[in-house]
Residue, then its C-alpha position, 0 to 999 in steps of 0.5 A: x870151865x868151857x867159855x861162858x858154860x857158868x853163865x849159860x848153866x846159870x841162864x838154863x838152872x835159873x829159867x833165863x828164857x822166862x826172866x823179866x829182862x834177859x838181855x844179851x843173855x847167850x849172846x856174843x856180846x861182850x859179858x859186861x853188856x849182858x843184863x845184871x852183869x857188871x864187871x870191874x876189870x884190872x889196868x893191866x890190859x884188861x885181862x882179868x875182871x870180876x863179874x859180879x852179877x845181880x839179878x835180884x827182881x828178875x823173876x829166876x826160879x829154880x834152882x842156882x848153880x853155886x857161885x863160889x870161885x868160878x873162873x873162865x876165860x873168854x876174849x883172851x880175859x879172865x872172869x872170875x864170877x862172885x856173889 
């Protein structure tokens, strides 16, 4: 999947633009800045994190895309998304 095209999917299926707090949502701010998004990266150099992402009490509506095994590459890192 395209750098971030997961959580751009996600940020569009879900009506990101009508959340209670969308922070830094499509921005190029570095993912784990981004509102709900935490990420518990490896020691070794950083190059692989997962993304574990809460949003719950945010007011999404629609309909998710699945979360199951997505990884992307994005700032020479690798995310791997889970639920």
């Amino acid at each position: 999947m395209a750098q971030g095209a997961y959580l751009a999917n996600l940020y569009a299926s879900a009506n990101g633009h009508q959340w209670h707090n969308n922070f830094a949502w499509g921005s190029q701010r570095n993912l784990c800045q981004w509102y709900g998004v935490y990420c518990n990266c490896t020691l070794a150099q950083m190059r692989e994190c997962e993304l574990k992402i809460d949003l719950s009490s945010n007011g999404l509506t629609g309909i998710l895309p699945d979360l199951r095994e997505n990884r992307f590459v994005r700032d020479n890192r690798t995310y791997i998304v889970s639920a």
